[in-house]
Steps between C-alpha positions, in 0.01 A plus 500: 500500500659809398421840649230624254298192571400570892365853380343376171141547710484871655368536832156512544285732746191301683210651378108542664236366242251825453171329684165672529348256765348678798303266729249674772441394848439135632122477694309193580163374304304213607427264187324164433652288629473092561312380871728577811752683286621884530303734316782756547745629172768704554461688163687849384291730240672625171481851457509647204685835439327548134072464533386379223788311371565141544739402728828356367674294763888358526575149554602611850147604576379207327722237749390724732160463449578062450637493826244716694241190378750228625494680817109479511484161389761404797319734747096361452513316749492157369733325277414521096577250260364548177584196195550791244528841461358667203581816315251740383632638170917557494461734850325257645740174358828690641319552833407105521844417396609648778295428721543177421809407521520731819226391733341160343791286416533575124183381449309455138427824321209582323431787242209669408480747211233730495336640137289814668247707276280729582201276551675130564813332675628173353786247552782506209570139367882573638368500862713201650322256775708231661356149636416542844323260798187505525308791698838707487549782724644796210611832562360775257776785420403830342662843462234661565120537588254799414155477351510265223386123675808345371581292782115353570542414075886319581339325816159318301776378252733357719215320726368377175850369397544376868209370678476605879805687474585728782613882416667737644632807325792760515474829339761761470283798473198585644284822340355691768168685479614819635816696490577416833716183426502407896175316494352435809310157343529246256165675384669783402684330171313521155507119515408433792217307407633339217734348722269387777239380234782256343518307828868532569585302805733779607659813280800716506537851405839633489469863395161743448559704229295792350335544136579407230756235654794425454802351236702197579836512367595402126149637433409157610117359411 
């Protein structure tokens, strides 16, 4: 190695990635949840500096937002084991990888991709759906909730594909009704009673967010 070699590289500065994430405070809200479990989630609101606008997040407040719902899911009060986690659109498919491997012993992974319209919601023919056991227990994961009864649609399909299975369901963002994203009740989300109406055994909310939502990163579906 002559001299010019150890300086062919030139020294590099460390540099801080330009993020926009801002995450509000951390308050409790009771949610369904399964017989003799906690109701309580620790859940943090995501503010959002432009009205209006969609939220873009990071991936740091997207692992963020993963690991506040592995800290639910540990915290209910009972232990959860779910056969498969399943991925509502790509959002919803990185969150159940995740969440997966994480908290349910890289379980089977299930995808479901969503064709919306204006007037109908139907399952593409790429949506994936592993064998399971009979009467599975499955864990639904979405990006996000707000009007549209996306999740009560996912839930009819999947007890139709899997008779007697039991669901819960993890969504990243919650839309609130007000501005006030510090809702005192589970009552106070937009889908609040889509949620309760699909029969979840118990759900988990990591964020509330405020219209019209927010962006996962990659511009993920």
């Amino acid at each position: 190695m002559n001299g010019d070699t150890a300086h062919a590289y030139p020294d590099t500065e460390l540099r801080q990635l330009p993020s926009e994430d801002v995450v509000g405070p951390d308050f409790i809200l009771d949610a369904p949840t399964m017989e003799y479990g906690n109701p309580e989630r620790l859940v943090y609101s995501l503010p959002n500096p432009r009205p209006g606008q969609l939220l873009n997040l990071g991936w740091a407040s997207f692992g963020y937002g993963v690991e506040r719902l592995v800290h639910q899911i540990k915290n209910v009060g009972r232990r959860v084991d779910v056969d498969a986690c399943f991925g509502v659109n790509e959002a919803g498919l990185v969150m159940a990888t995740f969440l997966a491997s994480a908290q349910f012993g890289r379980c089977p992974i299930g995808y479901l991709r969503c064709n919306k319209s204006r007037d109908f919601i139907a399952l593409d023919q790429a949506s994936a759906f592993p064998h399971l056991p009979e009467a599975p227990s499955i864990l639904l994961c979405d990006f996000e909730v707000k009007h549209a009864d996306v999740v009560g649609f996912i839930s009819r399909e999947i007890r139709n594909r899997y008779p007697g299975a039991e669901l819960y369901f993890a969504v990243f963002g919650a839309m609130t009704k007000e501005r006030d994203l510090n809702v005192s009740g589970f009552d106070d989300l937009t889908g609040a009673g889509i949620m309760r109406d699909a029969g979840f055994k118990a759900v988990f909310v990591a964020a509330t967010m405020a219209p019209p939502g927010i962006e996962p990163p990659l511009e993920l579906r």
